[in-house]
Every structure is written in structure tokens, then in C-alpha cells.
C-alpha positions as CSV (number, residue, x, y, z in Angstrom):
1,X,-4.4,-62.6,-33.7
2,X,-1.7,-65.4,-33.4
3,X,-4.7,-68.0,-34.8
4,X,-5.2,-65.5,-38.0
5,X,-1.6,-65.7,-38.8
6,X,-1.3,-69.9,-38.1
7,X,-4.2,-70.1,-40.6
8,X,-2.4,-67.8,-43.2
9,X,0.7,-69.8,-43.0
10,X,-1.1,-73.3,-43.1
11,X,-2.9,-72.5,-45.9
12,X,0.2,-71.2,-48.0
13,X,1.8,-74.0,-47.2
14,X,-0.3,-75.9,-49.1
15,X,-0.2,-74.1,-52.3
16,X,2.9,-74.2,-54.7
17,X,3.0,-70.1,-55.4
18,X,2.0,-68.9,-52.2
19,X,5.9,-68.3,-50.3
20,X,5.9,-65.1,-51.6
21,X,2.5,-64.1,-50.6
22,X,2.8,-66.1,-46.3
23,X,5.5,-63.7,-45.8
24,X,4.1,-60.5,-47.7
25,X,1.0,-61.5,-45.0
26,X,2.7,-61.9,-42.3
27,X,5.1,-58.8,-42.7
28,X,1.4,-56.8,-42.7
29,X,-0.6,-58.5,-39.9
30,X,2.8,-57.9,-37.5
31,X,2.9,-54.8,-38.9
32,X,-1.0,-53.6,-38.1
33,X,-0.4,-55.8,-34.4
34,X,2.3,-53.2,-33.9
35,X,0.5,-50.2,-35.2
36,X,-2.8,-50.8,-32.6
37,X,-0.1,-51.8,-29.7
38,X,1.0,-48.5,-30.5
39,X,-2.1,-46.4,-30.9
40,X,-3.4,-48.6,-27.5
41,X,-0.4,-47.7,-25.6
42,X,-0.3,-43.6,-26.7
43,X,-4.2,-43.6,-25.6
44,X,-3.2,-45.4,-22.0
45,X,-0.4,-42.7,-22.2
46,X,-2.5,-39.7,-23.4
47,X,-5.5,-40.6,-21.0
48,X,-2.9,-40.8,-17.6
49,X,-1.4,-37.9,-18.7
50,X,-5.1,-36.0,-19.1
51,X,-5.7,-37.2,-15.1
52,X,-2.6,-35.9,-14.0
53,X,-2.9,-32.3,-15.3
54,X,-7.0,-32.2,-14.2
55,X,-5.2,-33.6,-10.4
56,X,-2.7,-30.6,-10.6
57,X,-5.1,-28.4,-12.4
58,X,-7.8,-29.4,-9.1
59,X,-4.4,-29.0,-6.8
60,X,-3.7,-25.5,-7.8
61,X,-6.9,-24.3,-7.7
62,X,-7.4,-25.6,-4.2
63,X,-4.0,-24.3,-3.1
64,X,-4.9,-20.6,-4.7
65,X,-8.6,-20.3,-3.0
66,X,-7.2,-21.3,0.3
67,X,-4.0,-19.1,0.1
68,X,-6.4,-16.5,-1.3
69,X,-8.6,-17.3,1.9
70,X,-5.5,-17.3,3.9
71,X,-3.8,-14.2,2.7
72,X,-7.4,-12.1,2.6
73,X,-8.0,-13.4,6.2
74,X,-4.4,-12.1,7.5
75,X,-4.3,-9.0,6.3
76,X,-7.6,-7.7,7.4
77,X,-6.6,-4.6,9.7
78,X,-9.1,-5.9,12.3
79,X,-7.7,-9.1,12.9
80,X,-4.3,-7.3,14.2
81,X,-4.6,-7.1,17.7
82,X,-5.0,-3.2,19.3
83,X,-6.5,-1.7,16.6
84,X,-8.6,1.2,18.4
85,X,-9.5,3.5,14.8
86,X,-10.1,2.1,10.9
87,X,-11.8,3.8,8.5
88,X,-11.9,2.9,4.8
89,X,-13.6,4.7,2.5
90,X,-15.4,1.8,1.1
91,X,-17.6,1.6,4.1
92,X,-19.2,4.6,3.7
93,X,-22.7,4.2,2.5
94,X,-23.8,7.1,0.5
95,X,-27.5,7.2,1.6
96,X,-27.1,7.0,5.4
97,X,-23.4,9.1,5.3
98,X,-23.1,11.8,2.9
99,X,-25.1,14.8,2.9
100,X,-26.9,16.6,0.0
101,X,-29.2,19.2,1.2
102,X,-28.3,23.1,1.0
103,X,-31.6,24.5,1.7
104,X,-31.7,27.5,4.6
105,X,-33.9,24.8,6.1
106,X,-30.8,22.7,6.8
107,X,-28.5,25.2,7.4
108,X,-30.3,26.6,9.9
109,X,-31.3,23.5,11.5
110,X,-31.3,24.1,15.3
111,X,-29.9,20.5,16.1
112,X,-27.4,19.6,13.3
113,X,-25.8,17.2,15.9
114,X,-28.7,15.1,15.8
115,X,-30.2,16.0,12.6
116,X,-30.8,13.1,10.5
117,X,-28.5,12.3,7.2
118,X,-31.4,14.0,5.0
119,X,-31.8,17.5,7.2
120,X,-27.4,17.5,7.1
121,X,-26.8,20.8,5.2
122,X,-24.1,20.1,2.3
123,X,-22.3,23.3,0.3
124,X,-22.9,21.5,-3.1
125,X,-21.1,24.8,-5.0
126,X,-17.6,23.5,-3.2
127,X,-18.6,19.7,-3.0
128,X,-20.8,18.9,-6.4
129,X,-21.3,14.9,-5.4
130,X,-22.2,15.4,-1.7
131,X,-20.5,16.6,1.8
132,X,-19.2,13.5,4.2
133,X,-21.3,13.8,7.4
134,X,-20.2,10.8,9.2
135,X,-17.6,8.1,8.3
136,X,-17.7,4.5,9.9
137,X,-15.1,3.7,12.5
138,X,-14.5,0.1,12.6
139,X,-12.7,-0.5,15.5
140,X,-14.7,-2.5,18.6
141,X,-13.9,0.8,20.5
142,X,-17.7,1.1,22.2
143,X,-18.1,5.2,22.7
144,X,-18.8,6.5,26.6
145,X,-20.1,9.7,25.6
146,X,-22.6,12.1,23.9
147,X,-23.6,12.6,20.2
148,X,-25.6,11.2,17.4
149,X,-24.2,7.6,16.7
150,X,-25.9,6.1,13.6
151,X,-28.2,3.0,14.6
152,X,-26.6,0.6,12.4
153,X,-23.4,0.8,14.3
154,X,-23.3,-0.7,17.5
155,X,-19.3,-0.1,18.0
156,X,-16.5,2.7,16.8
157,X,-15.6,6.1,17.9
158,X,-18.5,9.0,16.7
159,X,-16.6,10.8,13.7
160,X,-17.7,12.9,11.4
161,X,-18.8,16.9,10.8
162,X,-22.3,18.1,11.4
163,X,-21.2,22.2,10.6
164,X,-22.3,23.4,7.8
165,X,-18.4,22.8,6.4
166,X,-17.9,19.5,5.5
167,X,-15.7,17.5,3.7
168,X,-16.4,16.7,-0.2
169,X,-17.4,12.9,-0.9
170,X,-15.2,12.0,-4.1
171,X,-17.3,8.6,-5.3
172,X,-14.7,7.3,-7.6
173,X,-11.4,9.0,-6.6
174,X,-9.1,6.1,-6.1
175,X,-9.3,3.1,-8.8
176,X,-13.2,3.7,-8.7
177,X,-13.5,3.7,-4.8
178,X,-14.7,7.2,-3.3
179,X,-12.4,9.0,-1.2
180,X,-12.9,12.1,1.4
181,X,-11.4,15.7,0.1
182,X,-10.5,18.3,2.2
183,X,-10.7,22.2,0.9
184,X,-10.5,25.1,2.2
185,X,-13.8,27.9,3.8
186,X,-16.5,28.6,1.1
187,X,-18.3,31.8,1.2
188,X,-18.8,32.8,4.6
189,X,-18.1,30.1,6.4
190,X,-15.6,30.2,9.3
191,X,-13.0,26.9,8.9
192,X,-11.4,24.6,6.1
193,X,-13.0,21.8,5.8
194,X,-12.0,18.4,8.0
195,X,-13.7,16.2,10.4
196,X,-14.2,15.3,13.4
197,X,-14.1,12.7,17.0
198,X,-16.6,13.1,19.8
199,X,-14.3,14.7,23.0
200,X,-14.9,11.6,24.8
201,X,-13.8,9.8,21.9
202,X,-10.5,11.5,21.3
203,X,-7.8,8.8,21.0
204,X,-4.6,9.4,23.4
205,X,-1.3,7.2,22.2
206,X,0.7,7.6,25.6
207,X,2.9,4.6,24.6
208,X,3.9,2.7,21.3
209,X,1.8,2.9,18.2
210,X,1.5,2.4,14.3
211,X,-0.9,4.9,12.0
212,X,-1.5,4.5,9.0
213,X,-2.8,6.7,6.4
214,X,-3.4,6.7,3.0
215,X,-3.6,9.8,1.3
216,X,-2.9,12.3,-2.0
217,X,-2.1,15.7,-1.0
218,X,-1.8,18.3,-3.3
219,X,0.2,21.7,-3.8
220,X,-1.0,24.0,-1.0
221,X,2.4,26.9,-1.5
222,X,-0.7,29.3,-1.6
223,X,-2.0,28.0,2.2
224,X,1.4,27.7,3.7
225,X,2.3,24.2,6.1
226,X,-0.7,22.3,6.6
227,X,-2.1,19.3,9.0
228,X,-2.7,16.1,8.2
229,X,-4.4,14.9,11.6
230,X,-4.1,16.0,15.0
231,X,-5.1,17.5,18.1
232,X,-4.2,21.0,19.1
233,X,-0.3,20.6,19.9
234,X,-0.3,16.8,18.3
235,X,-0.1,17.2,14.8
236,X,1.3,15.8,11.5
237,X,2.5,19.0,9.7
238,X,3.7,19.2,5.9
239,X,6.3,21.3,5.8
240,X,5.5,23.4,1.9
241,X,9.5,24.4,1.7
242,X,10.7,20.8,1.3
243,X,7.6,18.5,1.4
244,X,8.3,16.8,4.5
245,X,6.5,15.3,7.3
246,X,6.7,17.3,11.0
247,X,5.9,15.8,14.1
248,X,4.7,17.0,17.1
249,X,3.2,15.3,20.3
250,X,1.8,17.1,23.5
251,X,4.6,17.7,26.2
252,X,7.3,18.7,23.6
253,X,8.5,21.3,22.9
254,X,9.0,21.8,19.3
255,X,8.1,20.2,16.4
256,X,10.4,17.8,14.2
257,X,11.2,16.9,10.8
258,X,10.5,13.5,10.7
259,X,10.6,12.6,6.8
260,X,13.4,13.5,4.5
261,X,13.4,16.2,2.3
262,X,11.0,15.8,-1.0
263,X,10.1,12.2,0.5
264,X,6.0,13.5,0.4
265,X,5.1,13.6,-3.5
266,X,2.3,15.8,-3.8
267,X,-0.5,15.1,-6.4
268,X,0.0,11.1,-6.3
269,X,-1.0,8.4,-3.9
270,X,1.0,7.1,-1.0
271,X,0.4,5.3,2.5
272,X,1.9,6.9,5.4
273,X,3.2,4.9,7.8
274,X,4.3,6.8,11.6
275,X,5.6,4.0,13.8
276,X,7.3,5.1,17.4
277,X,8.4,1.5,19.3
278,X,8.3,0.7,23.0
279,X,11.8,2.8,23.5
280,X,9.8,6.1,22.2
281,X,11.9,5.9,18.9
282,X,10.0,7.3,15.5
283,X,9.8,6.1,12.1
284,X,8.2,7.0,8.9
285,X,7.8,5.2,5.7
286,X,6.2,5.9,2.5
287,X,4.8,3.5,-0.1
288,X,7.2,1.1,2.0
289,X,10.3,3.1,1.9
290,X,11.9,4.3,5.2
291,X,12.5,7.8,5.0
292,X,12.6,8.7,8.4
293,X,15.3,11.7,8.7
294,X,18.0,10.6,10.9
295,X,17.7,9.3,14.9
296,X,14.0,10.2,16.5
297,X,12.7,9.6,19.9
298,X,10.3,11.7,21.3
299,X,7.8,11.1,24.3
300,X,4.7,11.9,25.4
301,X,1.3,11.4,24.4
302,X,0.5,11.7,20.7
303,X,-3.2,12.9,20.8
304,X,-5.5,12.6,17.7
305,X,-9.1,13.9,17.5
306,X,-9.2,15.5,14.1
307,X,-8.4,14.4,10.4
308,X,-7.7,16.8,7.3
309,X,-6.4,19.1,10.3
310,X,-5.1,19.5,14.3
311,X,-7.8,22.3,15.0
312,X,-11.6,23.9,14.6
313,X,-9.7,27.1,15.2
314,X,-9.7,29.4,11.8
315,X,-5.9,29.6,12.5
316,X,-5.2,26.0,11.5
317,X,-4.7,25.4,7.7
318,X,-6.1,22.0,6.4
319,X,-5.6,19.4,4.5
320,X,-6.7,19.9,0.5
321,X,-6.0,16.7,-0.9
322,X,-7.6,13.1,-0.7
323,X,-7.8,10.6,1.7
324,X,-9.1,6.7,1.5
325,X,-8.0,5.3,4.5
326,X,-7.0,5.4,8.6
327,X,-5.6,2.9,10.6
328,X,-4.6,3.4,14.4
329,X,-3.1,0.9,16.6
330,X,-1.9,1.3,19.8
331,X,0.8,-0.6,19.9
332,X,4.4,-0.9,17.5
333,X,3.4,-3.5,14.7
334,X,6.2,-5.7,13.7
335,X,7.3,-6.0,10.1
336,X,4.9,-9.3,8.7
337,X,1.8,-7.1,10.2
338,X,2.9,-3.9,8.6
339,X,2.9,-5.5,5.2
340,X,-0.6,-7.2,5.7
341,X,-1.6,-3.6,6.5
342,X,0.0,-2.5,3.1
343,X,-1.3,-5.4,1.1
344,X,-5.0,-5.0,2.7
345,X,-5.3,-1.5,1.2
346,X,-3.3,-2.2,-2.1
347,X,-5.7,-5.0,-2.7
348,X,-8.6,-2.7,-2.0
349,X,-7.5,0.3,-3.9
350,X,-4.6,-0.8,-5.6
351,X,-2.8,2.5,-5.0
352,X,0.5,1.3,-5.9
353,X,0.0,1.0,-9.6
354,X,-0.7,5.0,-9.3
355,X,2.1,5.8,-7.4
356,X,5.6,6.8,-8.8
357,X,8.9,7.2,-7.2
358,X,12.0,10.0,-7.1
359,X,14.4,6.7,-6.4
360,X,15.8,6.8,-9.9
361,X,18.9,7.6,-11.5
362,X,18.6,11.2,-12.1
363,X,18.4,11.7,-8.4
364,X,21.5,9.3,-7.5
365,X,24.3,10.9,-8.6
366,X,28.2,9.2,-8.0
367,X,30.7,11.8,-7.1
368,X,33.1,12.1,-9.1
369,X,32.9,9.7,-11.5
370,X,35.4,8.8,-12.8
371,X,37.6,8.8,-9.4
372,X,40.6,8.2,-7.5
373,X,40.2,7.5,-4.1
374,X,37.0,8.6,-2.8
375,X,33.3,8.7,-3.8
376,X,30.2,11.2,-2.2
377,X,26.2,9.8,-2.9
378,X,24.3,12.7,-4.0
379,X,21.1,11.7,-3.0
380,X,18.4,13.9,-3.7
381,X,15.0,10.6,-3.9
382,X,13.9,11.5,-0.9
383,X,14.4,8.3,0.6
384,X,17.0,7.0,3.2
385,X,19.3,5.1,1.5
386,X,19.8,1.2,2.8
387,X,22.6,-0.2,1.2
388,X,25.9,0.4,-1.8
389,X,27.3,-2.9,-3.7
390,X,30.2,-2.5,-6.3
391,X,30.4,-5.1,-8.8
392,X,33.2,-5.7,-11.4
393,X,31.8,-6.7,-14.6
394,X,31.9,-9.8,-14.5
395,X,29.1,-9.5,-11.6
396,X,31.4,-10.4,-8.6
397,X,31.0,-8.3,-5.3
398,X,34.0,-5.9,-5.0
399,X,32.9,-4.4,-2.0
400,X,29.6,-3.9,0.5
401,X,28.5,-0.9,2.6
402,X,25.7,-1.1,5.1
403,X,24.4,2.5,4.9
404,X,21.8,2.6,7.7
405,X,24.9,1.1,10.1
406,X,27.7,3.4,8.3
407,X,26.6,6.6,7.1
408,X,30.0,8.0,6.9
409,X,30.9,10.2,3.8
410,X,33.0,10.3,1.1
411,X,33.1,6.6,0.5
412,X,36.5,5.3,0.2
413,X,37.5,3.2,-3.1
414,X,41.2,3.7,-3.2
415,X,41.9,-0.1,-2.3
416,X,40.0,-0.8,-6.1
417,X,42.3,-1.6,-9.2
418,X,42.1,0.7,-11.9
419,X,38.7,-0.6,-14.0
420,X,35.1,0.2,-14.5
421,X,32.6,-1.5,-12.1
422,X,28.8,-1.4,-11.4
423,X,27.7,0.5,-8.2
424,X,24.2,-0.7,-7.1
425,X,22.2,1.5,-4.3
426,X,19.6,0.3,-2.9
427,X,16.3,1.8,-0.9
428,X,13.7,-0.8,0.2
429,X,12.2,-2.6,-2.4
430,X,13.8,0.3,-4.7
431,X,17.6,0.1,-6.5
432,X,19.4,2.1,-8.8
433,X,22.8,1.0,-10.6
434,X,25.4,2.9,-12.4
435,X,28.5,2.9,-13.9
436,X,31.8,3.8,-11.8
437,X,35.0,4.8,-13.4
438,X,38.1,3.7,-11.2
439,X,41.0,5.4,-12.2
């Protein structure tokens, strides 16, 4: 480049009108040098930027599989230790567990304990897609006793029904995973539907213990309280009067309300959660919301060897709704395994995008408003409330009250100035906020 331009000057040098033209040359051959050390630089530029987004591009997509691998691989129910029950609809296989037949044939069959899947008598005028005859348990629990156990199982407790009874197989009722519905006596038959553990198999929680279960009941005013899962005087109850969960384990003596008022909402989705910790103290939480009703500890073995119900006996009203999924552990789990429990199931049947919640502000009422001196939280969610923040407008904590350690009503304001501030309550995951008048 330098040699083109010498040879343009030398030879205008040598010519008499040619000043005007060297520089007019020169002005255009600096000007095109520029133009490609431009262009040459913004490529260099362009092309380092281009292999620094494919190396963060390449770096995020590593980072997402193995946190995907990571997160999938933690929150598997069966990698938490003392896991002795799981079933999850999604195991069930249709052609080796749910029964279709309703000829006399398999009605009468003189062995339904044994009888193969295809001889399992189903009432397809109650249950239209099939009748659940066995569902998959799969804890490493390896059963002592008696009973047809399906050969491709080599471990988990025998559960199931062989009567003629059994519960419907729903085969997309959750987000298009089948799910197990309970119902009540068809025709002649003797008992509502529900299902079933081998005696030997019947699971005995003497000490601490976390169940999960995730379920949709439904309006059952007509049937009275119901059970969720029991065994004779162990039993989750659901009281009809206030939808609330009742507790009972063998060697007490009565039976207590365990959930708030209105925490169960019938006709949606929800995981229930009944934790009791190494001190014999109870809690419940729904869709991740304590609502455990007050102070709980109760001893004694909590025995379970039925689902959708307590009992065989006619006497015992089951279950109606839905269930997906049941997880037992024998143990308390502590809080970073009770969300990979959660997030296991919501990432199978993403049941939190169906569920909806009474923590809103129709059912959080400030009283009064406007006020004085003192306030009263009319709380009718549901859910135990967690925590109260006021605000003044210009978003600056006023004032803090730790509700699960200081339950103590009416509230007292009377130290505020005179203004208008934001009151915030929170439950869980869940807040509400509102306007407060201070006169």
C-alpha cells in the first residue's frame, strides 16, 4: 500500500498540473486503507464476539442438563432415605394392572386372590375405562407374607383389591396422567370402593414420619365424614362441616382436627403433607402451606393398611375423589427433602398449575379499618397465617409481627402517626396486602 502511494506521488511530481490530482489520490488511497482497517477490525470483532456467545451458549446448555440431571436425581422420592410405601400413578401399567372383565365367569371366580389380571372381574357400569386391581409399590420393602405378587415385581408391599369392588382407573385425570377414583357400592355389592395391603404388609409408624398424598376430593355432604387412608382406629378423616383434616392414631382416644377450617378445597388438586417429628408433634401442610390448627402432639402408632378408606367394614364411608400419588417415610423429613418431594410430583403432574388458593383478599379482612388503636385479622383462607408487615408509603417498615411466635389478638397500632400505610400478611409462599387507615 505505502509503495502505491510513493509511486503516485513520484509520478505527479513530475508533471506540471498534477498537485491537485497527488493529493486528491492520496486523500482516496488513505481513505480506502482506513475503510478495509475498519471492515478487518469489525470482522476480528464480529467473529470473537460469535465464539464468545457459542462458549456461553455451550456453557449454559451444559450447566442446564447437569442441573436438570442434578435436580431430577434429588428429588426422586426413592433416593430419600426410609422411604417404606411410593406409589405413583404413572407406574401403573394398564395391561398387567387394571381389570376389564365383568362376565359371571370372573365374578364368580373361585380364587380372585390369585386370578390372573385377565379373569379380575371389573364393574364397567361404575368404572367405564377399567377397575385398578393392583398398584405398584416402589419401596425396596421385600413382602414376608401370602398373596398374589405380580412376577415383574421382585420388591414393594402387595396392594391392591381383588373383590369384585374396585377402584375406577381414570387414564388421563391429572395433566394426561391416569389417576385412581374412589366411589361408592354399585348394585349389590357390599363396600365403597378402595384398596388394599396384605396383613403382613400393613405399615405400623410407631415413631416419626412424613406421608404424602396427592389427591382431589370432591363434595361428599350426601356420605357424611369420610377417610382418606387408614387402618381401623388410624385414620385420616375429612370432616364435611368445615373441610378439615382429622387425625387419629391407635392408643388415643379421640380424634383431632389437625387442619384449619376450609384449608381442604374440594374439587381441585392438592398434596397433603402429615409430618409428626421425633417429639410426637403434628403438622399438616397443603400445596405447601402450613395449616396445621394450633399445638399437636399425639403418640402412638399411626397404622395404615388401606387407601380411599380406614375399613372393609360397610360402616366406613370412602374416599370419592382422585388420587395420583403416596409417599410414606418413616422418619420426619427436613425441609430441603420435603420440597424435592413437592417438586418430584409437580414435575410429574404439574398439579400446581390446577390448583387455586382461598389466601386472597376477600378472605383477609383488617378490622376496623380505618382505626385507632387496635386492629383484629379476620382470617377466614384457611391457612395459618406466618407473618404481618406495615409499611408507610413510601415502602419503609413501620412495624413487624411474627405470627406463628405471637398470636396474640387485637394487634396494637396506637404507637403509629395518624396516615395511611400498607399492611402485608403473609402465608408461605402466599401474601396479601392492603390498605390501613390510621387515624
Amino acid at each position: 500500500m505505502n509503495k502505491q502511494i510513493n509511486n503516485i506521488w513520484n509520478h505527479d511530481m513530475n508533471t506540471s498540473s498534477g498537485n491537485l490530482n497527488i493529493h486528491e489520490d492520496v486523500d482516496m488511497i488513505k481513505l480506502d486503507n482506513m475503510k478495509i482497517i475498519e471492515t478487518i477490525k469489525l470482522l476480528t470483532y464480529r467473529k470473537k464476539i460469535f465464539r464468545m456467545a457459542l462458549l456461553v451458549i455451550l456453557f449454559l446448555w451444559l450447566f442446564m442438563l447437569t442441573n436438570e440431571f442434578k435436580i431430577q436425581a434429588q428429588s426422586n422420592p426413592k433416593d430419600i432415605n426410609n422411604l417404606i410405601f411410593f406409589l405413583e400413578s404413572i407406574e401403573i401399567d394398564p395391561s398387567l394392572h387394571v381389570a376389564y372383565c365383568q362376565s359371571i365367569d370372573c365374578l364368580n371366580h373361585p380364587n380372585t386372590e390369585q386370578a390372573l389380571i385377565a379373569k379380575q372381574y371389573c364393574d364397567i357400569s361404575s368404572c367405564g375405562t377399567g377397575c385398578l386391581r393392583r398398584w405398584p409399590d416402589q419401596s425396596t420393602y421385600v413382602p414376608t407374607g401370602a398373596g398374589f405378587k405380580a412376577p415383574e415385581y421382585i420388591n414393594g408391599r402387595n396392594f391392591g383389591q381383588d373383590d369384585a369392588e374396585k377402584p375406577c382407573f381414570v387414564p388421563d385425570g391429572l395433566n394426561g396422567h391416569p389417576t385412581i377414583k374412589g366411589g361408592p357400592p354399585y348394585g349389590t355389592f357390599l363396600h365403597d370402593k378402595y384398596l388394599e395391603l396384605q396383613v403382613p404388609d400393613i405399615m405400623t409408624l410407631s415413631q416419626d414420619f412424613s406421608i404424602f398424598l396427592l389427591c382431589k376430593p370432591i363434595d361428599q355432604t350426601v356420605t357424611g365424614d369420610w377417610s382418606y387412608f387408614g387402618q381401623a382406629t388410624s385414620l385420616l378423616n375429612h370432616k364435611v362441616a368445615n373441610n378439615s383434616l382429622n387425625l387419629r392414631i391407635s392408643g388415643t382416644t379421640s380424634t383431632v382436627q389437625l387442619s384449619t377450617n376450609n384449608s381442604v378445597q374440594l374439587e381441585q388438586w392438592q398434596l397433603i403433607e402429615i409430618h409428626r417429628d421425633d417429639l410426637d408433634n403434628l403438622s399438616c401442610v397443603i400445596n405447601s402451606q402450613n395449616v396445621t390448627n394450633g399445638i399437636i402432639s399425639r403418640s402412638g402408632s399411626m397404622r395404615i393398611g388401606y387407601l380411599f378408606s380406614n375399613f372393609k367394614s360397610t360402616g366406613n364411608v370412602a374416599m370419592y375423589g382422585e388420587i395420583a400419588a403416596f409417599i410414606i417415610y418413616d422418619r420426619t423429613l427436613n425441609t430441603t427433602e420435603r420440597e424435592d418431594v413437592r417438586n418430584y410430583l409437580n414435575s410429574i403432574y404439574d398439579f400446581r398449575t390446577l390448583s387455586t388458593t382461598n389466601f386472597n383478599a376477600t378472605n383477609l379482612k383488617i378490622l376496623p379499618n380505618p382505626t385507632t388503636d387496635n386492629i383484629v385479622i379476620d382470617n377466614s383462607t384457611g391457612y395459618k397465617l406466618d407473618s404481618l408487615a406495615i409499611h408507610d408509603l413510601n415502602g419503609r417498615e413501620i412495624m413487624f409481627v411474627d405470627l406463628n411466635l405471637n398470636s396474640k389478638l387485637p394487634i396494637d397500632i396506637s404507637h403509629l402517626e395518624s396516615a395511611a400505610y400498607i399492611i402485608t400478611i403473609k402465608s408461605g409462599i402466599n401474601k396479601v396486602s392492603k390498605l390501613l387507615l390510621k387515624n
